[in-house]
Each structure stands twice: as C-alpha cells, then as structure tokens.
C-alpha positions, 0 to 999 in steps of 0.5 A: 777218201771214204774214211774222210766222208765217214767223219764228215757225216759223224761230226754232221750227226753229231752237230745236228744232235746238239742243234736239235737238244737246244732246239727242243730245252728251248722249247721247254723252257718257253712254257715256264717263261712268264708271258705278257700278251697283249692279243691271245694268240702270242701266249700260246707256247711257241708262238712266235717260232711258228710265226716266223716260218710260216711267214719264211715258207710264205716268202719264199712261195712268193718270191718263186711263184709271184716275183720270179716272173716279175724279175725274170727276163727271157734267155735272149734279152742280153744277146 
C-alpha cells in the first residue's frame, strides 16, 4: 500500500512541476506582450493575475465573515 502513495506523491510532484514551469513562462512571456492600457495601472507585468486573486481572497473573506452569518441557521431550525 505505501508503494501505491509513493507513486501518488511522484506523479503529484511531478504535475505540480509542470504546473509551476507554465505558471512561471507565463509570466515571462507577459513582459513581451504588447500592452494597450487604457488606465496606468493595467500595464504593469501581471496585473491582471493579482487582480483576480486578490478579488478571490476577498470573496471567500466575504462569504466566511459576512455572509455565512447571513445564511446560517441555528443546529435546531429543521427539528
């Protein structure tokens, strides 16, 4: 059984080493794209990318601290 996890975990490193190779020629490559910004902030390299997970981490702090007490009921409110 632990020869089975051990292949697991290699082929995970390994997925996980080709996820990180594009992740990082992606990032090259987008300081020789030419840009067309219509606000300043949108030409700098990788804008977009933090963009995106900044709003992610914000939702998902909104949904844990602000929403989930919105939607939550009380453990008895089917019983």
């Amino acid at each position: 059984m632990s020869r089975r996890k051990s292949d697991k975990s290699k082929k995970l490193k390994g997925y996980l080493g080709i996820f990180y190779t594009i992740l990082l020629l992606l990032i090259i490559i987008d300081f020789f794209i030419p840009k067309h910004p219509y606000f300043r902030w949108e030409g700098f390299p990788s804008f977009y990318a933090a963009f995106a997970f900044v709003a992610f981490v914000v939702l998902v702090l909104a949904a844990k601290y602000i929403l989930r007490k919105i939607v939550m009921r009380d453990e008895d409110y089917y019983g």
